[in-house]
C-alpha positions as CSV (number, residue, x, y, z in Angstrom):
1,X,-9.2,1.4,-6.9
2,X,-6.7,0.0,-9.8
3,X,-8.0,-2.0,-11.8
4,X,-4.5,-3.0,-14.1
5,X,-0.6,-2.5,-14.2
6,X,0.8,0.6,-13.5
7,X,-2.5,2.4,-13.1
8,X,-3.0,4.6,-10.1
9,X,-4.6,3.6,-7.2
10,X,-5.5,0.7,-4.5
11,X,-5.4,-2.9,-5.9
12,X,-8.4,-4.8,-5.3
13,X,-8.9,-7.9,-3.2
14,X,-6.0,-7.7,-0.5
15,X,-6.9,-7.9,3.2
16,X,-4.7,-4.7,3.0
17,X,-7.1,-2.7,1.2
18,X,-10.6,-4.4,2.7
19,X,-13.0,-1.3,2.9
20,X,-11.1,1.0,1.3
21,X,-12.1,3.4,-1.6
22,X,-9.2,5.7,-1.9
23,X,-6.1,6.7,-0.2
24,X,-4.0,9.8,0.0
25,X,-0.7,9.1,-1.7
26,X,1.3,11.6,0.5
27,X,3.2,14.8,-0.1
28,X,6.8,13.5,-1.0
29,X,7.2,9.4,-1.4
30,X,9.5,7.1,-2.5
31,X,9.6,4.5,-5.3
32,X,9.6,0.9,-4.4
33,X,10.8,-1.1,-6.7
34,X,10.2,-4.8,-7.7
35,X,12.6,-7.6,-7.0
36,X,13.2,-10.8,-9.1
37,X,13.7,-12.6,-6.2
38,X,11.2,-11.8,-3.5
39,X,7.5,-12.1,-4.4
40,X,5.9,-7.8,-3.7
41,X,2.2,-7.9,-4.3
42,X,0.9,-4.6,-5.1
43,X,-1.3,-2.7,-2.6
44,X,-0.9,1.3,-3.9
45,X,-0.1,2.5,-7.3
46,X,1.1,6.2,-7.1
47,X,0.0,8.9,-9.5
48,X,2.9,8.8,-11.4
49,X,2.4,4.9,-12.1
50,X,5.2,4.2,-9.6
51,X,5.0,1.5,-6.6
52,X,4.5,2.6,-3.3
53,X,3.1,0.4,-1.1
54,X,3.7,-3.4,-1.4
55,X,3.5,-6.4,0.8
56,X,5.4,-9.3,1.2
57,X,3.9,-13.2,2.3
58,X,6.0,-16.1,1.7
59,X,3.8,-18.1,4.6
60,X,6.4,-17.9,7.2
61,X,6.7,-14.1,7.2
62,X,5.1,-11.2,6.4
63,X,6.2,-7.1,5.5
64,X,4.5,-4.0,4.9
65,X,6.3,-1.8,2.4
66,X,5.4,1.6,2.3
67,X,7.1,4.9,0.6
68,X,5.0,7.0,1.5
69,X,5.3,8.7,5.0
70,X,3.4,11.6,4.5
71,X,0.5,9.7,4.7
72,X,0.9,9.3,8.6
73,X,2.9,12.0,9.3
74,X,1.4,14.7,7.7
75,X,-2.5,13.9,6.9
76,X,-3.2,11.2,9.4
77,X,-7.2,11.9,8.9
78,X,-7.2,11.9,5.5
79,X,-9.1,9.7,2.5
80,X,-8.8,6.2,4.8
81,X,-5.3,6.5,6.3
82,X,-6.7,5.5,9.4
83,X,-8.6,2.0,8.2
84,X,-5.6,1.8,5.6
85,X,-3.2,1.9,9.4
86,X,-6.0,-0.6,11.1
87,X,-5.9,-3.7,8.5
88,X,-2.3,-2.9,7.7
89,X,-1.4,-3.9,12.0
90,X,-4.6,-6.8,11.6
91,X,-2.6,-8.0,8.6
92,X,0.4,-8.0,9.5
93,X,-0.5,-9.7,13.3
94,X,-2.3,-12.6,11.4
């Protein structure tokens, strides 16, 4: 779990992450990064310190932004990609 900026791993708190220790990062994955003007909270922070999984509420909407694909195509049943897929679809249904 991240505990700061930048520093790898699952950030604490978020519905998202509920029950989650750790989470396999994937194999290849893509950077997301941050816009000025829409509001990304932070769900995973990739080894490499970059953003790759970030979620969007602005109360009339929300997105799931995830770079890294792997996770569900290549290790579904791996470190909690299943729970991670499970309060991701509870999330994004509320």
């Amino acid at each position: 779990i991240s505990s700061g900026d930048a520093e790898p791993g699952l950030t604490p708190g978020h519905e998202i992450t509920t029950g989650l220790e750790n989470l396999y990062e994937g194999i290849t994955i893509a950077t997301i990064r941050p816009s000025r003007s829409v509001n990304l909270s932070p769900i995973l922070t990739g080894s490499a310190g970059n953003l790759v999984c970030a979620a969007l509420d602005d109360g009339k909407r929300r997105a799931l932004l995830d770079g890294g694909f792997t996770r569900l195509y290549v290790k579904w049943d791996t470190a909690g990609t299943a729970r991670y897929v499970v309060n991701a679809a509870a999330w994004l249904v509320n």
